[in-house]
C-alpha positions as CSV (number, residue, x, y, z in Angstrom):
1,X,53.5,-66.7,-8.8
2,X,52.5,-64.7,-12.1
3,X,51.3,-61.8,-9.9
4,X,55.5,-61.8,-8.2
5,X,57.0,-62.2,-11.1
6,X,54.7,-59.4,-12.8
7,X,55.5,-57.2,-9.5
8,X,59.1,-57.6,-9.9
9,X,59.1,-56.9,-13.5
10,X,57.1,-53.9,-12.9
11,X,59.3,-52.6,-9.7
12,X,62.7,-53.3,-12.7
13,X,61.4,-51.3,-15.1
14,X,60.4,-48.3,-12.6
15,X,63.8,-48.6,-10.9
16,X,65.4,-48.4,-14.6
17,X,64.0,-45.2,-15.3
18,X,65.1,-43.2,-12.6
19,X,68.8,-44.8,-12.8
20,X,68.6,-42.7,-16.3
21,X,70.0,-39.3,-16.2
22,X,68.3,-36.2,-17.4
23,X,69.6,-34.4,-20.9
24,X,71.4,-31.5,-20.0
25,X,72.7,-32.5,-16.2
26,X,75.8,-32.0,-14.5
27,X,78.1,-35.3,-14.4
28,X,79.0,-36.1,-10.5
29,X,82.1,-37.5,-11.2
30,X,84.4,-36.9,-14.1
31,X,84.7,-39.6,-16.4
32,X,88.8,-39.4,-16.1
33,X,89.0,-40.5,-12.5
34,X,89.0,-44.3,-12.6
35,X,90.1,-45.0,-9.3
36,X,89.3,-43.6,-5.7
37,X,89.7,-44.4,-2.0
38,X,88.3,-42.6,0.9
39,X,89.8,-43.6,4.1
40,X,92.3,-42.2,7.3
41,X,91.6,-39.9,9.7
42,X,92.6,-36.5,10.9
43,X,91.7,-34.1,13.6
44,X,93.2,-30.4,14.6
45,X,92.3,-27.2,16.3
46,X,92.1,-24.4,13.7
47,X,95.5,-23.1,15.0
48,X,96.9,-26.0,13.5
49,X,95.3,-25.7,10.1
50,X,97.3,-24.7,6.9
51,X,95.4,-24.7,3.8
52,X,98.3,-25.2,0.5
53,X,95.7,-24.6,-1.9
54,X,92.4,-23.1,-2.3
55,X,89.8,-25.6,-2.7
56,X,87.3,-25.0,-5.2
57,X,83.2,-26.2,-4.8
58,X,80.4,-25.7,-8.0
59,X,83.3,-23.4,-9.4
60,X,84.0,-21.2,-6.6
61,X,86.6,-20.7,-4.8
62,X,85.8,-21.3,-1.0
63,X,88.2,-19.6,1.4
64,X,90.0,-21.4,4.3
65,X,87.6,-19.3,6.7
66,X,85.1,-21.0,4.8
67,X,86.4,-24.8,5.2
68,X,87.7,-23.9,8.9
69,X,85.7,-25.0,11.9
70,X,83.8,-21.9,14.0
71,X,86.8,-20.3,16.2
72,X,87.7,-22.5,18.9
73,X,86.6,-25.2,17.9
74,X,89.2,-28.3,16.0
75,X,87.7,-29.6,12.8
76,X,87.9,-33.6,11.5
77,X,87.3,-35.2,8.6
78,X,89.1,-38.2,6.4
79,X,91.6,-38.1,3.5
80,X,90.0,-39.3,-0.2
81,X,93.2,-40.5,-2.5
82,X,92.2,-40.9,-6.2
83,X,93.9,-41.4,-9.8
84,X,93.2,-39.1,-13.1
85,X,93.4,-40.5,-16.6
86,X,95.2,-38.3,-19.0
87,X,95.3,-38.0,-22.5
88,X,98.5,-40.8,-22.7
89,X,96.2,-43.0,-20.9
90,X,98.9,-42.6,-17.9
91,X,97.5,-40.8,-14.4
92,X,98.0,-38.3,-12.3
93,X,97.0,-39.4,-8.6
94,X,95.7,-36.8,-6.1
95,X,95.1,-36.9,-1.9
96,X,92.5,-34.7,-0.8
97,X,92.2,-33.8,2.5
98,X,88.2,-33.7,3.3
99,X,86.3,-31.9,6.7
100,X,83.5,-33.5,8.2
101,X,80.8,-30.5,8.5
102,X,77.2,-29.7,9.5
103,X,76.5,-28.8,6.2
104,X,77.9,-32.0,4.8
105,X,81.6,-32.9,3.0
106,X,84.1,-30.1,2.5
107,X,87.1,-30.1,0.6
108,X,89.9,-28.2,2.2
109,X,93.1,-29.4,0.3
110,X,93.8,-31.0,-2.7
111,X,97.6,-32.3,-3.0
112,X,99.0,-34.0,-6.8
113,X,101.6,-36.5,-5.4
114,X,104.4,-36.3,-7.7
115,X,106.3,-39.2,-6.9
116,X,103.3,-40.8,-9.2
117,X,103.4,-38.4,-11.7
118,X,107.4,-38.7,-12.3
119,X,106.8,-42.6,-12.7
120,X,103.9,-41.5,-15.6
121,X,102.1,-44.9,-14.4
122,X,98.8,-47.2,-15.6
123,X,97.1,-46.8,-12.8
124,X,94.8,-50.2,-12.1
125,X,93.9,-50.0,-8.5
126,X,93.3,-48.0,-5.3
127,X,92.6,-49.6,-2.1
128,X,92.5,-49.0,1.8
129,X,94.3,-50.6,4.4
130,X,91.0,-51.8,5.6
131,X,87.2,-51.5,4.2
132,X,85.8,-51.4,7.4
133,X,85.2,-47.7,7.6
134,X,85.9,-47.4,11.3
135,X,89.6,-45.7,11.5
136,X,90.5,-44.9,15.5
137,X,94.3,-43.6,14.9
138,X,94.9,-40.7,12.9
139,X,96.6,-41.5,9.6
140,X,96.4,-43.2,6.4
141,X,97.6,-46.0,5.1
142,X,96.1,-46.9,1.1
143,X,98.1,-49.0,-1.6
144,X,97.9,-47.5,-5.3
145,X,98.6,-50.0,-7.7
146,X,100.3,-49.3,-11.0
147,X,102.0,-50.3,-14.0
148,X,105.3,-48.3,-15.8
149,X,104.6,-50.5,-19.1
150,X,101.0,-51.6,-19.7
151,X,102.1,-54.9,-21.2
152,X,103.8,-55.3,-17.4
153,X,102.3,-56.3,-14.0
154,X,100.8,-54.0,-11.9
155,X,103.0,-53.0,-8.8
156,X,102.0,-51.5,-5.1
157,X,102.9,-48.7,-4.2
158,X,101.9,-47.5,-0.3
159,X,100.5,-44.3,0.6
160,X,101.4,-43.0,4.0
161,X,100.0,-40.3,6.5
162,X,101.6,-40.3,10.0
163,X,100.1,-39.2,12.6
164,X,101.9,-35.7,12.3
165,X,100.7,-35.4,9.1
166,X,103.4,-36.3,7.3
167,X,103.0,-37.9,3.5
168,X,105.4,-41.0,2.1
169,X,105.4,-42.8,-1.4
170,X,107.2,-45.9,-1.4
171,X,107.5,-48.9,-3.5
172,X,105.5,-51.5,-1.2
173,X,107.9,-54.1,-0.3
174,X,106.3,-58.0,0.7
């Protein structure tokens, strides 16, 4: 029994060292976004895609040649919908859409959704229709919850993609 419990002590304090970062690294993910969701699914040919915005990786910029699948071929991936703390301790909340690539994750839009940022909300919570991670329509449905007041109740708010594309904000109604 002392030779487990001195194995499992041992195997802790190994673990807990390499859970440490190194001085001097590069954060993953910024400290200001509390909340995020990756979820939906979408799929087109490269005639269909229309990049709004360059997306940027490590810095720099990556052109939509760069995020577009090889000619001919459609390209797929998954949305990610996430929520940024700012300086008033409200958020900003921001729907990326994401390609799924040999060389790994690509980033080839990144959308702010207004109808959040006119409400200047407390952002609490971000979840998926489902946590199952299998998604066979195309689409995405996620619910953002918020407060106006931070002495208030949080409140849903829905997140739509259609099919088509198509984004909606609306007050989730039960």
């Amino acid at each position: 029994m002392r030779a487990g419990t001195f194995l499992l002590a041992a195997t802790l304090l190994t673990g807990a060292g390499i859970a440490k970062a190194a001085p001097g690294t590069e954060t993953i993910l910024p400290s200001a976004v509390t909340f995020a969701t990756s979820t939906g699914y979408w799929e087109e040919s490269k005639a269909d895609i229309a990049i709004e915005r360059t997306p940027e990786t490590s810095g720099k910029p990556v052109s939509a040649d760069q995020a577009a699948a090889k000619p001919g071929e459609s390209r797929h991936g998954y949305y990610k919908l996430f929520s940024v703390r700012q300086d008033d301790r409200t958020s900003k909340v921001y729907l990326q859409q994401v390609a799924q690539t040999d060389g790994g994750p690509q980033i080839v839009s990144t959308v702010e959704l207004h109808e959040f940022t006119d409400l200047k909300p407390y952002v609490t919570d971000i979840r998926p229709e489902n946590s199952t991670g299998i998604i066979k329509q195309p689409g995405l449905f996620a619910t953002v919850y918020l407060k106006t007041d931070p002495d208030a109740e949080p409140d849903g708010w829905t997140v739509l993609i259609d099919e088509f594309g198509e984004i909606s904000v609306e007050k989730a109604t039960n």
